[in-house]
N, C-alpha and C positions, 0 to 999 in steps of 0.2 A: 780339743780332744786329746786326749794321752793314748799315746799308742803302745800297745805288748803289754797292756796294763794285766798282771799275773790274776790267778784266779784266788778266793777266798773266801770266806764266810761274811755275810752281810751282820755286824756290829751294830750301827746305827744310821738311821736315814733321818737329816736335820733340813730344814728348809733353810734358804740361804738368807738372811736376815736385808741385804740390799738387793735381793733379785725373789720373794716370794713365791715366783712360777716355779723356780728351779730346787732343785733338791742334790745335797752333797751325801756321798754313798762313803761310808769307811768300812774296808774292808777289815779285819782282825784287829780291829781299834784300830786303825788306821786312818785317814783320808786317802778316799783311790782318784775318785771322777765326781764330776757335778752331770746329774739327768735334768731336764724338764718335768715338772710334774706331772706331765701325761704318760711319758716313758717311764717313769719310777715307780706310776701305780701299784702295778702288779708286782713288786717288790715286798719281802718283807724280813725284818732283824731276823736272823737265825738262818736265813737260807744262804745253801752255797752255791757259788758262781765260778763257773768256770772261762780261761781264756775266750772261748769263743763265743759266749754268750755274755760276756761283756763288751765282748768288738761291735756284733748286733746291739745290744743296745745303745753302743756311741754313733754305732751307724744311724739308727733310728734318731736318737736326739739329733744328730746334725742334720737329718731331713727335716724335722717338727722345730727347730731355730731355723729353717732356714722359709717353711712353710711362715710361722706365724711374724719374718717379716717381709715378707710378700704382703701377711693381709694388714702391717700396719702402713705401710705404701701406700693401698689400696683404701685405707679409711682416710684419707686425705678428700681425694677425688679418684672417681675412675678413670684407669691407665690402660694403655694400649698392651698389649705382650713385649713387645720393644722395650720400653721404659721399665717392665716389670723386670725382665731379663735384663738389663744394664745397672738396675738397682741388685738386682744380686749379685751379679759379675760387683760390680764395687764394693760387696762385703766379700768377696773371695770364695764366693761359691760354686764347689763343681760343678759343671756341668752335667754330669749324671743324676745330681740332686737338685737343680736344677729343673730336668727333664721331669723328676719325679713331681717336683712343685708344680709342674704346668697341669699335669695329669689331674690331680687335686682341687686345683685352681679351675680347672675344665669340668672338672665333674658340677660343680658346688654351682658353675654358670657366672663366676666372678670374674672371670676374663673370656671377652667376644669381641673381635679388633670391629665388624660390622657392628655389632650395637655401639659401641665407642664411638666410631666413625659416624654414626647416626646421631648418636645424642651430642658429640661435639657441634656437628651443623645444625641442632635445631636449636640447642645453646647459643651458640652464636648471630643464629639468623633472629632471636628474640632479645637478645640483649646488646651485641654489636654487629647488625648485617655488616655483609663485605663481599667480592667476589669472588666467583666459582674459583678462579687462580687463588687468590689469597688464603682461600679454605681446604684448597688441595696441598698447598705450602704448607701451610700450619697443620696436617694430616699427616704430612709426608717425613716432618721434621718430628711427630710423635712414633714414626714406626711404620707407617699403615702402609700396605702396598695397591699398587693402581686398582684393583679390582673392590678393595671394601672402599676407596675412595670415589671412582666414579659410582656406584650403588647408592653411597649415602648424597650425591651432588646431582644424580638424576630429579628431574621437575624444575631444580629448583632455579626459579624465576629472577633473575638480575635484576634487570630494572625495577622490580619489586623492592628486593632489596636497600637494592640504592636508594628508590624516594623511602622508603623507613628508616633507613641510617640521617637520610639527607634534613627530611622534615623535622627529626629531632635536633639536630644540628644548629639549623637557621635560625629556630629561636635565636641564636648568642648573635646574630647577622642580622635583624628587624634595624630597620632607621638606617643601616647601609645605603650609600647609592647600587643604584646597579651593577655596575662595574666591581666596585668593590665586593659585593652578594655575591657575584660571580668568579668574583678571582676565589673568596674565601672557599666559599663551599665545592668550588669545582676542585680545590687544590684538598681538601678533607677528603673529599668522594676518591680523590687517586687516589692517596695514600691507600685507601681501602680496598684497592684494587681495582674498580671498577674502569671499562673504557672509556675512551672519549668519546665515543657517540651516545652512550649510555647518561653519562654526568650529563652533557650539552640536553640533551631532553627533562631529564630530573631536573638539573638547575632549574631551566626555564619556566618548569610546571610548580615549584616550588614559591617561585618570585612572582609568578601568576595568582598563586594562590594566596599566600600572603599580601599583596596590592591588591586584592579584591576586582582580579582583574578578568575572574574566571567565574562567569554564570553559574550559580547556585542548580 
C-alpha cells in the first residue's frame, strides 16, 4: 500500500498482466496504486479522487487481500480460527483486518472451531482411529480450546476405536506367533494412544478372531 498517495483525476485503469484479479489505477497519466478488482469496480477514467478517498480504498483493498487469503487457506482443507489467524499474522496482517476477516469469514459459516473439531474426530475415527488423548492433542496443537474439544470427544467409544484401528492393522501380522501378534500390534495401538488395558483386550479379541478361535 502507498501511503499520502495525493489526489487526482483517474486517467487509466489497466489490469495487471501477472495478477488479472488486480487492477493499476494512474492518476494524471501517472501510475499511483494497484486495487483488487472488486475495489476498482466502481472506478472510472475521468473521475476525480481525492486524498481520502484513496486512503479508503487502500484500506478496503488490504481487507479484500487479506480476506481472499484466508479463503485460499481454507480451500486446502478446513482450519481451525487459530491456524487461520497465524496464517495471516505470517503475511503481516493487522490485526484490525484481521478482526474484520473473522467477521466475514463468520458470517459466510467458513470458519466454526466446533464443526472442525467435529469433523476432524469423525475423519479420523473413519480413516485412522486413535485415542481420546491422541485427538485432544492433535485438536489442541490445531487451536481448539477445551470446550469444542471435549463436545466433539463426547460418546466417543475407545475400545471401538482401537479393535477398527487394530483389525486393520493385523492383516500385515497373520502367520505371526502369538507373542510376536502381540508385541506388534500392542506396540501400533500405543503409538495411537490407546491404554494398556484397552490394547491387552483388543489384542486378544483380534488374535481370537483371526485363529478362528472365537464362536461364529
Amino acid at each position: 500500500m502507498n501511503d499520502n498517495v495525493a489526489g487526482g483525476k483517474v486517467t487509466a485503469l489497466k489490469v495487471q498482466k501477472h495478477h488479472p484479479n488486480r487492477v493499476n489505477v494512474y492518476l494524471d497519466n501517472e501510475f499511483s496504486f494497484g486495487l483488487s478488482r472488486i475495489t476498482a469496480a466502481w472506478l472510472q477514467v475521468g473521475q476525480e479522487l481525492s486524498p481520502s478517498k484513496i486512503a479508503k480504498l487502500q484500506a478496503d483493498d488490504a481487507r479484500e487481500v487479506a480476506y481472499m487469503q484466508a479463503l485460499r487457506f481454507l480451500d486446502y482443507r478446513p482450519r481451525s480460527r487459530a491456524e487461520v489467524r497465524r496464517n495471516l499474522e505470517k503475511h503481516a496482517v493487522p490485526q484490525p483486518i484481521i478482526n474484520d476477516v473473522f467477521k466475514r469469514l463468520e458470517r459466510s459459516g467458513l470458519v466454526n472451531d466446533e464443526r472442525f473439531a467435529q469433523d476432524w474426530v469423525d475423519n479420523r475415527s473413519e480413516f485412522r482411529p486413535r485415542s481420546r488423548k491422541a485427538l485432544a492433542y492433535e485438536l489442541r496443537q490445531r487451536g481448539l480450546d477445551d470446550m469444542a474439544i471435549e463436545k466433539a470427544l463426547a460418546g466417543l467409544d475407545e475400545e471401538s476405536m482401537a479393535y477398527q484401528a487394530g483389525r486393520k492393522q493385523a492383516r500385515r501380522y497373520e502367520g505371526l506367533s502369538m507373542r510376536d501378534f502381540n508385541n506388534k500390534l500392542g506396540s501400533f495401538l500405543a503409538r495411537r494412544g490407546f491404554s494398556y488395558d484397552i490394547i491387552k483386550r483388543v489384542v486378544a479379541r483380534i488374535w481370537d478372531e483371526q485363529n478362528g478361535q472365537l464362536e461364529e
